[in-house]
C-alpha positions as CSV (number, residue, x, y, z in Angstrom):
1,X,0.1,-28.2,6.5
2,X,2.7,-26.4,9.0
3,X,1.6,-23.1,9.2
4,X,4.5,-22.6,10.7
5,X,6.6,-21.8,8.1
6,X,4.4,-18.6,6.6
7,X,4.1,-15.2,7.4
8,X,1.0,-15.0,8.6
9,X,1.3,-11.4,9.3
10,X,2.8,-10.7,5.9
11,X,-0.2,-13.2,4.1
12,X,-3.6,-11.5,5.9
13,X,-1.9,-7.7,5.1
14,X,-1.9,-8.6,1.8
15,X,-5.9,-10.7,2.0
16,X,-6.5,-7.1,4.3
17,X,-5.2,-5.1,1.5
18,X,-6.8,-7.0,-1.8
19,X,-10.1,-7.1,0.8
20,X,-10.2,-3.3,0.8
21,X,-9.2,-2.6,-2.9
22,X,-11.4,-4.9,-4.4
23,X,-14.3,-3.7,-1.7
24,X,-16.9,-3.0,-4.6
25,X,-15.7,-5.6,-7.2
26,X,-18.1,-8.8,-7.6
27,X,-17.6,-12.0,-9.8
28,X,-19.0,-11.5,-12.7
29,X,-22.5,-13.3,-12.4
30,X,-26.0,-12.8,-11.0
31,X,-24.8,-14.1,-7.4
32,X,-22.6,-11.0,-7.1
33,X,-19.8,-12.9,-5.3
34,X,-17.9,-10.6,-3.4
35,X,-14.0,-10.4,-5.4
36,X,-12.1,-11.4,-2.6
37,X,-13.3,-14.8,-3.0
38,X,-11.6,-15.3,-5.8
39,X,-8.4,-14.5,-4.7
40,X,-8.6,-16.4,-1.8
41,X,-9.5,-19.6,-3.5
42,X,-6.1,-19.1,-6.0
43,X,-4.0,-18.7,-2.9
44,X,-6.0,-21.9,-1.7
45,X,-5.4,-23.7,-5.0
46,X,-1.5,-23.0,-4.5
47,X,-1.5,-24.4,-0.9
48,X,-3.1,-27.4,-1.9
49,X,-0.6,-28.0,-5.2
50,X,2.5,-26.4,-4.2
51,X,4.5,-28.4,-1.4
52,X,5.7,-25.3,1.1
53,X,5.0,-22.3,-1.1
54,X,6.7,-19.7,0.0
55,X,5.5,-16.1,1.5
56,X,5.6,-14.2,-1.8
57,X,3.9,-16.7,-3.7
58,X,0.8,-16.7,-1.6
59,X,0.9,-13.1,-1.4
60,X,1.0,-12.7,-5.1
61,X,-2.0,-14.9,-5.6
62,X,-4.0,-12.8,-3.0
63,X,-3.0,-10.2,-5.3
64,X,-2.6,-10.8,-8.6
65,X,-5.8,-8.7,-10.1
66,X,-5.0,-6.0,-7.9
67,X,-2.8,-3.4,-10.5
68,X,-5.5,-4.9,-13.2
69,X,-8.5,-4.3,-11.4
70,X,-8.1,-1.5,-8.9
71,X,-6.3,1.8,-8.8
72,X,-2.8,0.2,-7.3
73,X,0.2,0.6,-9.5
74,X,3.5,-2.4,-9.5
75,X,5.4,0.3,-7.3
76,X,2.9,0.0,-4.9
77,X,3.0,-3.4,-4.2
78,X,6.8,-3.5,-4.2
79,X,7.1,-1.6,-1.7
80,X,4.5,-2.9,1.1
81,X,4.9,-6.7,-0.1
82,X,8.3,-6.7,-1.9
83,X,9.9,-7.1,-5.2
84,X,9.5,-10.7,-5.7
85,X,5.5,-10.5,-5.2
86,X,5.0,-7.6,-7.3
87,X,7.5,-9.1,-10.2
88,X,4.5,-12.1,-10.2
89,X,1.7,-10.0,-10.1
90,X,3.2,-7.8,-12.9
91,X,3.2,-10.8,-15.1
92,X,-0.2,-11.7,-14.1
93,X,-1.5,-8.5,-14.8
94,X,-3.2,-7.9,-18.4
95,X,-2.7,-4.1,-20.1
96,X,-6.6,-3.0,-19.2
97,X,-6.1,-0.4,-22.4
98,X,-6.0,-3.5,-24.8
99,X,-8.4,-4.8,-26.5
100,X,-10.0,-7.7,-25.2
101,X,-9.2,-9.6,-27.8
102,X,-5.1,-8.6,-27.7
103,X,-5.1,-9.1,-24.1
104,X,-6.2,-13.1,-24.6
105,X,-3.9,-13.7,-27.7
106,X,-1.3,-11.9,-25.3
107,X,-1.6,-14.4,-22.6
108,X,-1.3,-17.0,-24.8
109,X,1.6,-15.7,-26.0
110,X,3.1,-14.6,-23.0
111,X,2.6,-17.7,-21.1
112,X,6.0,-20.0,-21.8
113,X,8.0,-16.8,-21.1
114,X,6.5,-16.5,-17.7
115,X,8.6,-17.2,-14.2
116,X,8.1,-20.7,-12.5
117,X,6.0,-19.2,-9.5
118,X,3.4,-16.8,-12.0
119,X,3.1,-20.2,-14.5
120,X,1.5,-22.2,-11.1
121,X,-0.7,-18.4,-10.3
122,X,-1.5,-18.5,-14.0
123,X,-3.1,-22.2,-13.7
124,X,-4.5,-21.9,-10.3
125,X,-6.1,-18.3,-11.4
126,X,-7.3,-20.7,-14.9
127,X,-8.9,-23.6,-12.9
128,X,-10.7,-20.9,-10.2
129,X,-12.3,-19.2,-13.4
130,X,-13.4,-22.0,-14.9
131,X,-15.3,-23.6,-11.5
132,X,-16.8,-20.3,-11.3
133,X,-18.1,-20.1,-15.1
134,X,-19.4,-23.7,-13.9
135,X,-20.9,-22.8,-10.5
136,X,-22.0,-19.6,-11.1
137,X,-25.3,-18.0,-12.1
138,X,-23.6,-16.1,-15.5
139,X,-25.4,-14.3,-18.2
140,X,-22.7,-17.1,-20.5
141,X,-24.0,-19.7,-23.1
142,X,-23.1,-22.7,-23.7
143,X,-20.8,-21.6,-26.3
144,X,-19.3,-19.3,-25.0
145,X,-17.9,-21.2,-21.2
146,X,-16.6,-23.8,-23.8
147,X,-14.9,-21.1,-26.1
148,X,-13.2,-19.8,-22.2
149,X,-12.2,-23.3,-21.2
150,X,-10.3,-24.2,-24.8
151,X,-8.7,-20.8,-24.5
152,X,-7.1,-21.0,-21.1
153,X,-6.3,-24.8,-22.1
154,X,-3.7,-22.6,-24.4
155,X,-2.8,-20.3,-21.9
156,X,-1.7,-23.3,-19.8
157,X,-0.4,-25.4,-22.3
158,X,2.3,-22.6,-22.0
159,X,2.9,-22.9,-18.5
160,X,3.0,-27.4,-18.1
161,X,6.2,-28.9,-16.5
162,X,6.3,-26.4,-13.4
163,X,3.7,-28.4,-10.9
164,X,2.2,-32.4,-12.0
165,X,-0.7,-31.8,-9.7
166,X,-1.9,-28.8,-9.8
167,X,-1.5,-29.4,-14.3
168,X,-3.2,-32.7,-13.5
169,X,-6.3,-30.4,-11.4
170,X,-6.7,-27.8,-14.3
171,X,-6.6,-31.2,-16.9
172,X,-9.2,-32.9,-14.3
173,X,-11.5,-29.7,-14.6
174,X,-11.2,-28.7,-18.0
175,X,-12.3,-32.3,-18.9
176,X,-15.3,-32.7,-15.6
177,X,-15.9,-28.9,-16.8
178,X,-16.9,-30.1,-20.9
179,X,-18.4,-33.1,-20.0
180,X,-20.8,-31.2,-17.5
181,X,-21.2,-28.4,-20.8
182,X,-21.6,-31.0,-23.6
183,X,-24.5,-31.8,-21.6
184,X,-26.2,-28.4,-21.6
185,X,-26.4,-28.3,-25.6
């Protein structure tokens, strides 16, 4: 990868930035991962899939729990990171005063209607979750990590025919992820 062609400065603000608003945030889990690590492998995922991504991509996938999780509102991020960035966060942002329930069906829903660049932060942020319900020490059953990996199969099924490879790596660990499950029963 040319490294070359990023904003470095621009790309570890915004990994500073998500570092300190996420300071106190763990994975959910008994390993306590610290939050950041999420983020980072998303913006990882999108280097690996995305041939050149470009700035604002990258820094929306550092942070796109940010206005979810933390106190930071969309203005906010538009105005240290820029528009495009915070449009793709805003979309990948769930309305926290939903029930749980509404804020899944809303993704689901939502999904098709979402811009090119948040469809590939949608799967990349889908195929990080599910390694980590896999990898993870997590107070889950069985059940319940198959229930998750079925319901963000819909969630991406509204996102497909943006990015072959990085559709074909959520496909490739949905499938390791229930065949790893199925043997758990």
């Amino acid at each position: 990868m040319d490294f070359k062609q990023f904003n470095l400065n621009k790309i570890f603000e915004a990994m500073a930035y998500a570092a300190e608003k996420h300071a106190h945030q763990r994975r959910k889990g008994n390993n306590h991962v610290p939050y950041i690590n999420h983020l980072i492998k998303v913006a990882k995922l999108v280097t690996e899939c995305v041939h050149q991504p470009e700035d604002d991509l990258l820094v929306a996938a550092i942070l796109h729990d940010v206005v979810e999780d933390t106190d930071v509102d969309e203005q906010e991020v538009a105005r240290r990171f820029g528009e495009k960035a915070a449009f793709m966060v805003h979309q990948m942002s769930d309305d926290m005063s939903m029930p749980k329930k509404v804020r899944k069906a809303k993704q689901i829903e939502k999904a098709p209607g979402l811009s090119s660049d948040t469809k590939i932060l949608k799967i990349a942020d889908k195929i990080a979750n599910i390694n980590d319900i896999l990898t993870l020490s997590l107070d889950w059953d069985t059940k319940r990590k198959i229930e998750y990996i079925h319901w963000a199969k819909k969630v991406v099924d509204g996102c497909r025919g943006i990015n072959p490879q990085l559709e074909k790596k959520f496909d490739d660990t949905c499938s390791h992820g229930l065949k790893q499950l199925a043997k758990e029963k």
